[in-house]
C-alpha positions as CSV (number, residue, x, y, z in Angstrom):
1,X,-9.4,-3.4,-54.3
2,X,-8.6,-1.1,-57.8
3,X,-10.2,-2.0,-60.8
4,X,-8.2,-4.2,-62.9
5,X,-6.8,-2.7,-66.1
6,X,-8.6,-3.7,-69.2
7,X,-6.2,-4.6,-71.9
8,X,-6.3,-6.7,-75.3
9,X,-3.7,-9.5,-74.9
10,X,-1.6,-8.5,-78.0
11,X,-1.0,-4.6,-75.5
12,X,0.4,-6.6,-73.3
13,X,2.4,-9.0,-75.3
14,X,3.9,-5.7,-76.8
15,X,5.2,-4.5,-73.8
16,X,6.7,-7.9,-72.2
17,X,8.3,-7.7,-75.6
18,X,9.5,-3.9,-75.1
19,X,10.7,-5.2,-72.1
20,X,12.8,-7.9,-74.0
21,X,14.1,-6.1,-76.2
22,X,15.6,-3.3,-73.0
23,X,13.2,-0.8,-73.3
24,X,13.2,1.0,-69.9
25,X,11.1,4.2,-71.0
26,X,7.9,4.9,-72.2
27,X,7.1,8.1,-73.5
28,X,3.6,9.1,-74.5
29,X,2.5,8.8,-77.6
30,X,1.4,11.9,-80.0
31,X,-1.8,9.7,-80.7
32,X,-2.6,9.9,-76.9
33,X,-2.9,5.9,-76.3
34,X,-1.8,5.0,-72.5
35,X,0.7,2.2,-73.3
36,X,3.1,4.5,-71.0
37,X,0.8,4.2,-68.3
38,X,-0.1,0.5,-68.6
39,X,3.5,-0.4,-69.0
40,X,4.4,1.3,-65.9
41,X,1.4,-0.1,-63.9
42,X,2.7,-3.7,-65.1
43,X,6.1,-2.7,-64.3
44,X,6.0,-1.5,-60.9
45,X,3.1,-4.3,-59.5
46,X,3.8,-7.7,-61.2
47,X,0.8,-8.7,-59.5
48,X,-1.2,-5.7,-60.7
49,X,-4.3,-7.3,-62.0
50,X,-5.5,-7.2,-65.8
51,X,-8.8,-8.1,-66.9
52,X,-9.0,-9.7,-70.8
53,X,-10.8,-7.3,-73.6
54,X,-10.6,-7.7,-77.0
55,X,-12.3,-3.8,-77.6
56,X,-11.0,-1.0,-76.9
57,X,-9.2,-0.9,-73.8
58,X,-7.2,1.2,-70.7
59,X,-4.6,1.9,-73.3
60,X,-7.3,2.7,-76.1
61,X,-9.7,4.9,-74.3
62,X,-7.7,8.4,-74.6
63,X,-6.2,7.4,-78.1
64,X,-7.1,10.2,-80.7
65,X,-7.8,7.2,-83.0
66,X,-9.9,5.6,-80.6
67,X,-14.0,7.1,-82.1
68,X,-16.6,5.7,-79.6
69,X,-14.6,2.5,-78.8
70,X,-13.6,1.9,-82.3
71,X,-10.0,2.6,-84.0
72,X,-10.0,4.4,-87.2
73,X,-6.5,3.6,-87.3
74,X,-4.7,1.9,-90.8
75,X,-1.7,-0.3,-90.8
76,X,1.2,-0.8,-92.7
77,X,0.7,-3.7,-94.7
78,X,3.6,-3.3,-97.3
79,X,5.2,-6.6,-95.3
80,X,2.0,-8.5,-94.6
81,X,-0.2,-8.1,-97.4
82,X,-2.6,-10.7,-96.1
83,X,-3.1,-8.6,-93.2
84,X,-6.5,-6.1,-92.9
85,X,-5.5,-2.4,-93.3
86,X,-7.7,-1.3,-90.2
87,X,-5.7,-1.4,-87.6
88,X,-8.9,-2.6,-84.8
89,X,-9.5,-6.0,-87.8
90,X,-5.8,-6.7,-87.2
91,X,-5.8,-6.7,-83.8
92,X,-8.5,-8.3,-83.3
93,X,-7.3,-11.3,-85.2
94,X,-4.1,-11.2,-83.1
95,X,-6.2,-11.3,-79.5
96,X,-8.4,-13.8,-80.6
97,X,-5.0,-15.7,-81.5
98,X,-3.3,-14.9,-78.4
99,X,-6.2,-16.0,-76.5
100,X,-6.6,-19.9,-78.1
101,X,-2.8,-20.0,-77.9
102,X,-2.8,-19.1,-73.6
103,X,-6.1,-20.5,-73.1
104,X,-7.7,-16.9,-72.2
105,X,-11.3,-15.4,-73.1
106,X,-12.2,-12.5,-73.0
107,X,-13.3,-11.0,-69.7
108,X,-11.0,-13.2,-68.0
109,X,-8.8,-11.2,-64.8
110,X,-5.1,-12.4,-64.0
111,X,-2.3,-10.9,-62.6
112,X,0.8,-9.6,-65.4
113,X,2.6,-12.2,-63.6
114,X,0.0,-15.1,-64.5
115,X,-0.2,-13.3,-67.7
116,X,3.5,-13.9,-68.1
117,X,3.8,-17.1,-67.0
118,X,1.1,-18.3,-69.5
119,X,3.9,-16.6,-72.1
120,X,6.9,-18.5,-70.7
121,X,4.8,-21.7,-70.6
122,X,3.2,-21.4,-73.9
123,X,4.4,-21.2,-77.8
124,X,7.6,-20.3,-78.4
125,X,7.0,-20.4,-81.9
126,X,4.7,-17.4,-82.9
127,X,4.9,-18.0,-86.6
128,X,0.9,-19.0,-86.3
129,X,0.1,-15.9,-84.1
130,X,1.8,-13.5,-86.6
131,X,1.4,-15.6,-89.7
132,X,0.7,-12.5,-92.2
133,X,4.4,-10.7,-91.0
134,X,7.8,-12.3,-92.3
135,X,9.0,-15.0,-90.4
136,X,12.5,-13.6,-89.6
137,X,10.1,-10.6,-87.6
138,X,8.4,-13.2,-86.0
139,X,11.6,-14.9,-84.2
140,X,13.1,-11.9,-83.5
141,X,9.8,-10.9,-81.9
142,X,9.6,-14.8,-80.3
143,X,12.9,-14.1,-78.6
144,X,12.4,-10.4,-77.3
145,X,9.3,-11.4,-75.9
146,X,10.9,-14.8,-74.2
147,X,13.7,-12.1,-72.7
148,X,10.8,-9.6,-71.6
149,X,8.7,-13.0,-69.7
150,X,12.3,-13.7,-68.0
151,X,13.1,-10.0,-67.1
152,X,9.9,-9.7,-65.7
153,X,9.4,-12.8,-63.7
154,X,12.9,-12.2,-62.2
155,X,11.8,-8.4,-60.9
156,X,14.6,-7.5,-63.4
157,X,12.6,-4.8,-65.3
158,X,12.8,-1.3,-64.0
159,X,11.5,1.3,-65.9
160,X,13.0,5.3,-65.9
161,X,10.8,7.8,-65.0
């Protein structure tokens, strides 16, 4: 059996929601992060399995911000002035959001297709998962990441190579 792919909810939440929006390429990144990598894995095996970490994860480990498992990464917070500048504080408020709203922990190992069911099952309204970012962000997000859950349980999501 292969090692499931350790990932913080909010990675993959981001990609469903590439996937919503028609992203069918991932490039890497100039910071080195794997999201290209994870996003095909997910793409190509909907029952690929993925194992809950709110840390650094898969798509962390060979980001240049990534300094012995912690990001030294900032965020933009010129539209969500609440939010923490660092980017691992931020995240980590959004995983530990994520996982109340699907019932997750971490540790936790499901398929992307479990994953995405939880999605399509769960809140449709995000505005309490992204309260610090404007709301009108937060539907658009809300309905690319509903198209993403839909494209990917129907096998519709091909990505280029």
């Amino acid at each position: 059996m292969n090692e499931p792919i350790r990932v913080k909810p909010h990675h993959v939440v981001d990609i469903i929601t590439s996937f919503g929006t028609g992203r069918r390429r991932f490039e890497p990144h100039p910071y080195g992060h794997a999201v290209h990598s994870v996003a095909a894995a997910v793409a190509a095996d909907p029952d690929v399995m993925l194992q809950m970490e709110l840390g650094a994860d898969d798509i962390c480990a060979p980001c240049s911000h990534n300094i012995d498992g912690v990001c030294d990464d900032t965020i933009d917070t010129s539209y969500r002035p609440t939010a923490p500048s660092l980017k691992r504080e931020w995240n980590l408020r959004l995983d530990r959001r994520w996982c109340t709203a699907l019932g997750l922990r971490e540790g936790d190992r499901l398929t992307a297709r479990r994953f995405c069911e939880l999605l399509r099952d769960g809140p449709q309204d995000l505005t309490d998962i992204y309260r610090e970012i404007p709301a009108d962000r937060t539907a658009d997000r809300a309905a690319n990441l509903q198209k993403g859950v839909a494209a990917f349980l129907t096998g519709q999501v091909r990505l280029e190579a």
